[in-house]
C-alpha positions in Angstrom: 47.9 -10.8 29.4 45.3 -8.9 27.3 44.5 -11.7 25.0 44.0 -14.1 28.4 42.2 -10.7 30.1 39.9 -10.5 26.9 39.4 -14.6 26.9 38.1 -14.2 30.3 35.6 -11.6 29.2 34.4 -13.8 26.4 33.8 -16.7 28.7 31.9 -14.6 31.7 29.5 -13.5 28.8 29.1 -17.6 28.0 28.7 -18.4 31.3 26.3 -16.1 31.7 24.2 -16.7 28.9 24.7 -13.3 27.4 22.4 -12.9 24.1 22.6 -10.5 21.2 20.0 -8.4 22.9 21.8 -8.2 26.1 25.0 -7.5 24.3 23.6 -4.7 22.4 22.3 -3.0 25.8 25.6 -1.9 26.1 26.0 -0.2 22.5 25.7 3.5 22.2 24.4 2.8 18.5 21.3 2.4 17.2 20.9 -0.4 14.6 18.4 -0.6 12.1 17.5 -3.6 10.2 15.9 -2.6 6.7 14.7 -6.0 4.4 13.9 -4.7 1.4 13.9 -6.0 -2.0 16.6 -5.5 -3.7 16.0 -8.2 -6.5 12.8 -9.4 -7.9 9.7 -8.1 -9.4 9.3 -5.6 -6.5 13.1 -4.4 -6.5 12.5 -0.4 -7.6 10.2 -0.2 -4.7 13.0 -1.6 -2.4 15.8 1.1 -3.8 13.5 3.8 -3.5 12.7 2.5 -0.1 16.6 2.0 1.0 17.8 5.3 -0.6 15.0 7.5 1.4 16.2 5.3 4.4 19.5 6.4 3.6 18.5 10.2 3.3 16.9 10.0 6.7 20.2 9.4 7.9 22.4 11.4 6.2 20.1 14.1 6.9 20.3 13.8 10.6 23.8 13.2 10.9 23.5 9.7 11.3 21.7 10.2 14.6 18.0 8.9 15.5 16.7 10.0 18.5 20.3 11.7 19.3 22.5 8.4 19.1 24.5 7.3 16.4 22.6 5.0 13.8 23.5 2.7 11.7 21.3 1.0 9.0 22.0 -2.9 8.4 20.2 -3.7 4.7 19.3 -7.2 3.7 17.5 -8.2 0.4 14.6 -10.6 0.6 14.4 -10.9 -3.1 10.6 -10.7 -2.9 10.8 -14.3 -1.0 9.2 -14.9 2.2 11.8 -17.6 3.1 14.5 -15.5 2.2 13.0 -12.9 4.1 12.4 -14.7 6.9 16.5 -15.8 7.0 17.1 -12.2 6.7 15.2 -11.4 9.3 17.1 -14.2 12.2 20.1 -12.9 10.7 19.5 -9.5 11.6 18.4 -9.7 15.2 20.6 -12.8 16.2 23.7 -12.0 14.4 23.7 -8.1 14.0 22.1 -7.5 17.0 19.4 -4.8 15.5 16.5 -3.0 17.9 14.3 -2.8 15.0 13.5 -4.4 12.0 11.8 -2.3 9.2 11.5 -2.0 5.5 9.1 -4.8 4.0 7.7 -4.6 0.5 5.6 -7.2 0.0 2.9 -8.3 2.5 3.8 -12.3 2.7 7.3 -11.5 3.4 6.7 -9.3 5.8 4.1 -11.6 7.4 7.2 -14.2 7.6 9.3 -11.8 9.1 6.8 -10.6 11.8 6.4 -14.5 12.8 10.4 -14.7 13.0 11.2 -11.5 15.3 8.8 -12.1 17.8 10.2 -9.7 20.8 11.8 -7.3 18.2 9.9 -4.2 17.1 9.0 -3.9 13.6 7.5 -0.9 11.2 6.5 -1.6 8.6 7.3 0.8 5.6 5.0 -1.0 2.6 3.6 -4.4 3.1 0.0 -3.6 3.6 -1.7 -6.8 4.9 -4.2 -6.2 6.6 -4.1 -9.3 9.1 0.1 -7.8 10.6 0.0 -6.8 13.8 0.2 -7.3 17.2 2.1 -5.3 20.6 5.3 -5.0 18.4 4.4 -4.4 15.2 4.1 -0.6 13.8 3.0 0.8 10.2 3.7 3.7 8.6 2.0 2.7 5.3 -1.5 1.4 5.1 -3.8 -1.4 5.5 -4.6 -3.0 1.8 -8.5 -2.9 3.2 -7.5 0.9 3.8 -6.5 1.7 0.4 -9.3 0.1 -1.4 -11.9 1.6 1.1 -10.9 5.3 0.2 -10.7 4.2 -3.5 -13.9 2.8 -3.1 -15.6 5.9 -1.4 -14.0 8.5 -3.7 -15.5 6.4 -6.9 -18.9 6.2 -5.7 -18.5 10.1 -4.7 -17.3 11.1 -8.1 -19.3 8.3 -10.4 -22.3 7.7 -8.8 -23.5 3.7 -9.0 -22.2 2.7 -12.2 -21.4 -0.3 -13.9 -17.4 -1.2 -11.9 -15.6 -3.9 -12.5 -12.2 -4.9 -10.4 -8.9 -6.0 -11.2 -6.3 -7.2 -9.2 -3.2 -9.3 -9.1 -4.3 -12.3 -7.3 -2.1 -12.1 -3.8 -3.3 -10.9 -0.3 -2.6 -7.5 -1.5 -4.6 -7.5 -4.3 -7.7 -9.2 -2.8 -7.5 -7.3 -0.3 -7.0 -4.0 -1.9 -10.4 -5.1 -4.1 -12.3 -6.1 -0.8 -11.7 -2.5 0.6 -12.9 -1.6 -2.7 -16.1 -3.1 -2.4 -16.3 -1.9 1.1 -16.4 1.4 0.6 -17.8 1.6 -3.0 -21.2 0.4 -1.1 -21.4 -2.3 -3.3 -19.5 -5.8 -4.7 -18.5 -4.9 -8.5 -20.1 -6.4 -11.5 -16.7 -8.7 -12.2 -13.8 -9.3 -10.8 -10.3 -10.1 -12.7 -7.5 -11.7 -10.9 -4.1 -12.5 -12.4 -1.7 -14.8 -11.5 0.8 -13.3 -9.3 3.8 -12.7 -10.6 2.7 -15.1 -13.4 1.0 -12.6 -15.8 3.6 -12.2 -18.9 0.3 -11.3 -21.0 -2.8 -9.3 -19.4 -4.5 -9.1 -22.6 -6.4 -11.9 -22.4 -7.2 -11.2 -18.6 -8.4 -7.3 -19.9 -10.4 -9.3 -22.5 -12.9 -11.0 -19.7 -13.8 -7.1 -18.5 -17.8 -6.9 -20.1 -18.3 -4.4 -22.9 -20.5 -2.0 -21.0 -18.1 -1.6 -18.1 -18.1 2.1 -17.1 -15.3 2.1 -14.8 -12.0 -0.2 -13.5 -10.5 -0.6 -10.6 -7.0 -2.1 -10.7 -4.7 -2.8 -8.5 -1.0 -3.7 -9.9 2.4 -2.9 -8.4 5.7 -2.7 -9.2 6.9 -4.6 -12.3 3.3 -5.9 -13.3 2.0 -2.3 -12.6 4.1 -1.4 -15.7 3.1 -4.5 -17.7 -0.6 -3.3 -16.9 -0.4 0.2 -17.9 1.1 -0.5 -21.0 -1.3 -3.3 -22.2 -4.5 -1.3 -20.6 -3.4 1.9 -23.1 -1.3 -0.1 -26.1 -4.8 -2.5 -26.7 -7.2 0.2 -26.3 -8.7 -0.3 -23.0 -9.0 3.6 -22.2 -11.3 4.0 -25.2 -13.5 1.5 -23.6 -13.5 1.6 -19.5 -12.3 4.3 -17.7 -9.5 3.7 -15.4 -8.8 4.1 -11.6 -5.7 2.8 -10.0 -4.2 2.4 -6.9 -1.6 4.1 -5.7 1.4 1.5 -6.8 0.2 1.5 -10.0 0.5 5.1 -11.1 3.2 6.2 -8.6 6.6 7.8 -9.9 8.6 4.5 -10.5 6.4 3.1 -12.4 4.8 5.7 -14.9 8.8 6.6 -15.6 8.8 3.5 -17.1 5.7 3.7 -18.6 5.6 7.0 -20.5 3.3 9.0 -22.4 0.9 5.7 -22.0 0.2 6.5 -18.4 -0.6 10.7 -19.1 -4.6 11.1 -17.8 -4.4 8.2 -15.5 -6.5 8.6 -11.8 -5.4 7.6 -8.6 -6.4 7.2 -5.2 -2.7 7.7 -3.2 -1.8 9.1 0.1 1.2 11.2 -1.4 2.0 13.5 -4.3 5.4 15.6 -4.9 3.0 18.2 -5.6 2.1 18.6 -2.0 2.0 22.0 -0.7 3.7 21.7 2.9 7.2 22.9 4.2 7.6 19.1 5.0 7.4 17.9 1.4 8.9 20.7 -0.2 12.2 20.2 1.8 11.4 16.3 1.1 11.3 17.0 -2.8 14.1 19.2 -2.8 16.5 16.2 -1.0 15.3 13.4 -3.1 15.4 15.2 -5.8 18.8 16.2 -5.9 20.3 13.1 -4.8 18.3 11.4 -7.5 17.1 13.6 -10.2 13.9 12.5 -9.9 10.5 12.9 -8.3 10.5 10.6 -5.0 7.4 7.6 -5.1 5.5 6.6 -2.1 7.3 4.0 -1.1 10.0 6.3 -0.8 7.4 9.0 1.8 7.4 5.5 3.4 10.5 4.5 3.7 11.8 8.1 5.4 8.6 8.1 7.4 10.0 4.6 8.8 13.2 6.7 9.9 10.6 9.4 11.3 8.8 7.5 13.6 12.4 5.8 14.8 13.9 8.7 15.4 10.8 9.6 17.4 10.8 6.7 19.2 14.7 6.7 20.4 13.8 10.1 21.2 11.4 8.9 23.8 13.9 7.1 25.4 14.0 3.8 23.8 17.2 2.2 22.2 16.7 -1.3 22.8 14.4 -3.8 21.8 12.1 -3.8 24.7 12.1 -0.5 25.9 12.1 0.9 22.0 8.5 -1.4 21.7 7.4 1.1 24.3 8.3 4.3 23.0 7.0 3.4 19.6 3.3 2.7 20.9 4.2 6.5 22.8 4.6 7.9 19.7 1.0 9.6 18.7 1.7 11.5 15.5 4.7 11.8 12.9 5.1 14.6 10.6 5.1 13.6 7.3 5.9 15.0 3.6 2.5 13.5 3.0 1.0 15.5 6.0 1.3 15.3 9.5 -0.8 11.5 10.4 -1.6 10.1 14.0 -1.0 6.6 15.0 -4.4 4.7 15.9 -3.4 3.7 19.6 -4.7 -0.1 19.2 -3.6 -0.9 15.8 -0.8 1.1 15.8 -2.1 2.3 11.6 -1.8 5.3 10.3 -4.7 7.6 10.5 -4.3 9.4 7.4 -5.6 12.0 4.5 -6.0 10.2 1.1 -5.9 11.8 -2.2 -7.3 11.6 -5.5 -4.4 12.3 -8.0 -4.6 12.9 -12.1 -1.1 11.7 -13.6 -0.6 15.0 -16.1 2.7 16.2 -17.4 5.0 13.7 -15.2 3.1 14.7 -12.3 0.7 12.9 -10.1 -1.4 16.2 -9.2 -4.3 16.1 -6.4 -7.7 16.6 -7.8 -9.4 15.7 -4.2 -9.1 14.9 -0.9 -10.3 11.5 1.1 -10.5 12.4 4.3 -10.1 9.5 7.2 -12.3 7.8 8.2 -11.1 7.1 12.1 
């Protein structure tokens, strides 16, 4: 009798065209879907970005918003295909209210195409043309980034003689158009790599003109190290001076780089050597669950969590209703500072920080304030 009572069940819900999301209504928890990248050239970011995930959670209890959680992970393996499957998978099969994560900005351009009707915040990819009603950052725009590069290099050197780097990708054009924008000017040269493509960057250093004063580079993740190395190893600090982005001189990657990445300059919107109660307890977490300094991605990836949390908290569980409490929520309070959400683009509005890479460190030398 309860195997023919539970057939019944299954049927009324056929007949009725019951989806996933109507399904889901009915579950007390909250599911997160995290695609991150788990494999591939951008696979550190991804583990930083699923184990601060994971914090989040086991620092609340597993709760969001006071309802149980429960984090569903998928790798996209840096793939915008794969990504893309991930994504269908998540919100057809598991039944998620949100989809979050996203390291690289083509796969999360995929993914925001594929989830149409699901929310999505975005914890990395940083291109600048995602958005839309649903979708939500808690990173940065790659315009962003290079604009307050831009505008703390022509505060600190003046018009000089700048020349830009860049793997070539949206991120990295992007990131160098910002640049330009608020530098006031277009640099002398630009250098563009293939992405993901670049076993040797000598050669592409080697085009940078003799009496270049200052670089601009843009590199993340596995190429960040391969740049780092070659730009110190072949000499180039002698010759140019140096300012990176933020993915090119954050924790992850200057681990792997050494004593070559001591002295290095950054424009970033996070150090561990933040002085706030939110970063200190932050640090403290991260640290000891992984004997290490946490890396942006990783301020990203709990701030994701944050503005989740926030959101449930408003009253939003599922898909529809959560859309709605995310565009409610005006301001989360970060390790990296406390930033608003623009209510239109749904960015953050956010300090920005000059950092000098001394002693294992990325210390802030100046402040950037926003510009909105």
């Amino acid at each position: 009798m309860r195997a023919a009572a539970a057939a019944a069940v299954v049927l009324l819900l056929a007949g009725c065209g019951a989806s996933p999301a109507m399904q889901v209504r009915h579950d007390p928890v909250v599911k997160v879907g995290a695609i991150v990248s788990r494999t591939g050239v951008y696979a550190k970011l991804g583990k930083d970005m699923e184990t601060a995930m994971r914090l989040y959670l086991d620092a609340h209890d597993g709760m969001l918003g006071g309802r149980p959680a429960r984090l569903l992970v998928a790798d996209d393996s840096g793939s915008p295909d794969q990504g893309r499957q991930q994504a269908r998978r998540l919100v057809s099969g598991e039944g998620v209210s949100v989809v979050t994560g996203l390291v690289a900005s083509p796969v999360a351009v995929e993914v925001v195409r594929e989830v149409a009707g699901t929310p999505v915040v975005i914890a990395n990819a940083g291109a600048d043309e995602l958005g839309g009603p649903g979708v939500f950052r808690v990173s940065f725009t790659n315009r962003e980034q290079g604009e307050a590069a831009g505008r703390y290099a022509a505060r600190s050197h003046g018009r000089v003689r700048v020349v830009a780097m860049a793997s070539d990708y949206s991120g990295g054009v992007q990131t160098l158009d910002g640049f330009a924008e608020g530098y006031g000017a277009e640099p002398l040269k630009r250098v563009l790599t293939p992405f993901g493509g670049a076993t040797d960057l000598g050669p592409y250093l080697g085009r940078i003109p003799a009496d270049a004063q200052l670089l601009y580079a843009f590199y993340a993740g596995a190429e960040a190290v391969s740049f780092a190395r070659t730009y110190k190893q072949l000499g180039y600090d002698r010759k140019v001076e140096l300012l990176a982005c933020q993915q090119l001189t954050d924790e992850d990657v200057m681990a792997a780089v050494g004593a070559d990445g001591e002295g290095t300059t950054s424009v970033g919107l996070y150090s561990p050597a933040l002085a706030n109660p939110a970063n200190t307890a932050f640090v403290a977490r991260w640290r000891a669950a992984t004997r290490r300094d946490p890396s942006t991605v990783a301020v990203q990836g709990w701030d994701a969590m944050r503005l989740i949390d926030l959101a449930v908290s408003e009253g939003g569980a599922e898909s529809g209703d959560l859309t709605r409490a995310l565009g409610r929520v005006r301001e989360v309070d970060s390790p990296r500072g406390t930033f608003r959400l623009d209510p239109v683009t749904h960015s953050p509005v956010q300090t920005w920080y000059a950092l000098r890479y001394e002693n294992g460190v990325n210390r802030v030398i100046a402040t950037i304030p926003p510009t909105g």
